[in-house]
Each structure stands twice: as structure tokens, then as C-alpha cells.
N, C-alpha and C positions, 0 to 999 in steps of 0.2 A: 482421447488426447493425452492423459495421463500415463498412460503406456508408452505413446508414440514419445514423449517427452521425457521418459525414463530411457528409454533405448537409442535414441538421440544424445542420451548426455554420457552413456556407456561408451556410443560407438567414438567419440571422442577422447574420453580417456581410454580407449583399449590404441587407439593410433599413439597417444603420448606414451604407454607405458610398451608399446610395441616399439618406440624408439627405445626407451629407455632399459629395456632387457635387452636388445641387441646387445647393445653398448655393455652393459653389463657382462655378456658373455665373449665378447670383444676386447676385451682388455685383460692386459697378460697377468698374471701373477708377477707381483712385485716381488721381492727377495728378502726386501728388508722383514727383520722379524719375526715374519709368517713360521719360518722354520723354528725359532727359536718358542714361538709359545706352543708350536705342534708337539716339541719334544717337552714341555712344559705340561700342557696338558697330558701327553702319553705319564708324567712321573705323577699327574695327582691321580688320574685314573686307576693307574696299578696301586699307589699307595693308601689310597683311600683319606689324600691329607694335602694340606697346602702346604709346599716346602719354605721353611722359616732362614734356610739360610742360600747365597747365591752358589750356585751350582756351574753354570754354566758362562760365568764372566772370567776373563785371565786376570783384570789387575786384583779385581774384590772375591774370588775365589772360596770359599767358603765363610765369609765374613754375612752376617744377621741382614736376611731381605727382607721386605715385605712383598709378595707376591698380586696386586692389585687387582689385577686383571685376570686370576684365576680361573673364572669361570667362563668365559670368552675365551682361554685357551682350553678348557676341557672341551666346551664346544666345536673348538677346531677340531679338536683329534678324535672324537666320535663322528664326525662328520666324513674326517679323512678315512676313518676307520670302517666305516658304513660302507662306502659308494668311492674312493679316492677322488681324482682330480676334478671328475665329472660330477657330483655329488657338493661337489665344496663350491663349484661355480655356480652352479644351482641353488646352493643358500644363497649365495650376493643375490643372485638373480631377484630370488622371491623378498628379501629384505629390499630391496630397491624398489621393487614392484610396492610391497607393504607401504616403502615410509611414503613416495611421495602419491599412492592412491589416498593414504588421510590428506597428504595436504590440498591434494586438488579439492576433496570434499572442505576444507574449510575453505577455502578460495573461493568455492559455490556459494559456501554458507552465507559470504557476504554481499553475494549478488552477482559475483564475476560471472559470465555466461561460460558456455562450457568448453566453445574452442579458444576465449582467451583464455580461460583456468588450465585447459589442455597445454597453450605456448608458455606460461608462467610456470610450470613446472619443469615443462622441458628445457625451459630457459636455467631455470636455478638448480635440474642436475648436471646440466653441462659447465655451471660455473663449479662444482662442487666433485666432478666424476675426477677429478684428480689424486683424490682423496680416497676412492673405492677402494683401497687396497685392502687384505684379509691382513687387517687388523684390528684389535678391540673395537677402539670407535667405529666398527660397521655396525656394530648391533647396538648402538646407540642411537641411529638416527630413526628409527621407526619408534624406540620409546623416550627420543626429545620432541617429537611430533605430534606423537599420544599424548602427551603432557600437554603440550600446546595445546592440544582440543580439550580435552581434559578441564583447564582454564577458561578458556576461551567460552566454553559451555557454562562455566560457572557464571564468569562475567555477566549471563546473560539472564542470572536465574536460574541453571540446571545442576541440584547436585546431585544426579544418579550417578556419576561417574568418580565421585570423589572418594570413594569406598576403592580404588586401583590405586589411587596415589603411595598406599605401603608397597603393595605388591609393584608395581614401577620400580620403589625407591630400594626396593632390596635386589632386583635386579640390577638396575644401573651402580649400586656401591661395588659388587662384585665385576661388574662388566668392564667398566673403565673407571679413571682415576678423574672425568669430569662430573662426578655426581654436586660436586657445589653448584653447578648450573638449574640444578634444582630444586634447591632457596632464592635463588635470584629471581625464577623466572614464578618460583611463588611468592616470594615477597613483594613482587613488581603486582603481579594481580592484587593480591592483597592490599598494597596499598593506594592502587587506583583504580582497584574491579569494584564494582558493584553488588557482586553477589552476597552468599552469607557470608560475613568474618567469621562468625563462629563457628560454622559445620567446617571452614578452611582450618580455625584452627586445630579442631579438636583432630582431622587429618594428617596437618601437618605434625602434631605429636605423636601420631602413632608411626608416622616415619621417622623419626628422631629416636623410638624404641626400636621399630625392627630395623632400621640403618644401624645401631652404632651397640645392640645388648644382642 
């Protein structure tokens, strides 16, 4: 029965996540951007460095950038660099596939059975597939998700997982420029989860050193 009830809750989420890579593979490349952090990443690549000043705007032209999302454009252009157009679709793919297979699993976790957990995902990437485009925030959504479980596991009593929280937070600083989103959604556990405060805090400090030294 324990088999038969693992392979049951599979072949459900492989129907949802078989919508949800179609779709992935289905939708165009957007324009905005993409190109611009491709040639972005090609300049840290070769240089071996984040560029400190704008490069590639007309009114601010060499005037002092900060570069945010560096790392999310290397990623592109090693991507592009690897496999071109075919290869870059195939990351969204499997980043889509990634973020909302955690979330069906926390959807389980709460009791949801597995073909509503199945429509509750498909439902919230079709509110959200507008948004797929190859930019930074795509590789954010599988580690705003991870967090989420990450917590949510705390909440309940479990800190094996809280030892990711650096390595998360040094990702997401470099990835995009919404890394505030996680002090809020730690501070929101924190101050109504139930797990340790302490093993959170001593966490939450060591992303505050490898985020910001």
C-alpha cells in the first residue's frame, strides 16, 4: 500500500508538472532585458569582475552602477554559451519544474490530497506564467520556495534545514535585488513560528555576514 500510495501521488504531480513544462517551453522569449544581461554576463565572464560603471545605457553612460543581479546574468550567458536557445529553454523548464515540485510537496505536507495539490499549483503557475520571462527573478522562485519550506519545517520543530539559510542568502543577494523578502518572511516566522528562536537567530546572523561582508 505504501508504494502503491507513493506512485499514486507521483503520477499526479508528473500530469501537473507535464502541464507546466509544456507551457514553459511554449512561451516565447520575451526581449526585454534578456539581451542586455546576456551581454552583461558575456562582460563578467571574460573579465573576471562585476562592472562598477554603466556600460550599456545612453542617458547614464559611463556614470557608477551597481550591477545586482550579476550573477543571474553570468548564468545566462554560460547557459547561452553551453547549448544556445535550446539549452536556456531548458533551464526555465527545469527551474519551473524545481520551484512548484517543492510547493506541491508543502501543499501535501498539510494534508491537501494529491490531485487537489496537483490543481493548486497549476492554478498558481498560470496566475504567475506571465512573469516566466529570462529574467533574474526566474531563479528566484525555486529559492523563495525553499525558504518557504525551510520555515515552514521550522515552524513545526525541524531544524535540519536551517544550516541552507546562508547559502540561500548569498544566492538570492547576487540573483536579484528582492533579497529583502528574506527578513520578512524570516521575521514573519520568527515572530509567530513556534520553532527555536534561537537556532533562527544564530541563522539569521550568519546571513547578515555572508549577505552583506
Amino acid at each position: 500500500m505504501p508504494n502503491s500510495s507513493r506512485s499514486y501521488d507521483f503520477l499526479w504531480l508528473s500530469i501537473a508538472l507535464l502541464v507546466l513544462i509544456s507551457l514553459a517551453f511554449l512561451l516565447p522569449l520575451s526581449p526585454q532585458d534578456y539581451w542586455w544581461y546576456l551581454r552583461l554576463g558575456q562582460d563578467v565572464a571574460s573579465t573576471g569582475a562585476i562592472p562598477t560603471v554603466d556600460t550599456y545605457s545612453f542617458t547614464r553612460a559611463g556614470a557608477p552602477f551597481f550591477y545586482q543581479s550579476w550573477l543571474a546574468a553570468l548564468l545566462f550567458w554560460k547557459t547561452f554559451q553551453a547549448g544556445g536557445f535550446a539549452l536556456t529553454f531548458l533551464l526555465r523548464a527545469v527551474i519551473i519544474a524545481v520551484t512548484y515540485s517543492l510547493l506541491w510537496i508543502m501543499v501535501r505536507g498539510v494534508g491537501v490530497g494529491p490531485r487537489l495539490a496537483s490543481l493548486l499549483i497549476v492554478l498558481a503557475a498560470l496566475a504567475g506564467s506571465n512573469n516566466w520571462s529570462f529574467r533574474p527573478q526566474l531563479f528566484i522562485y525555486p529559492i523563495f520556495v525553499f525558504l518557504l519550506y525551510i520555515l515552514t519545517k521550522w515552524t513545526q520543530g525541524e531544524k535540519r534545514g536551517l544550516w541552507m539559510l546562508p547559502v540561500l542568502s548569498m544566492l538570492w543577494v547576487n540573483l536579484h535585488g528582492s533579497f529583502p523578502l528574506f527578513f520578512i518572511l524570516g521575521g514573519t516566522a520568527f515572530l509567530f513560528g513556534k520553532g527555536d528562536k534561537k537556532a533562527l537567530c544564530i541563522w539569521a546572523w550568519r546571513f547578515s555576514r555572508y549577505a552583506f561582508y
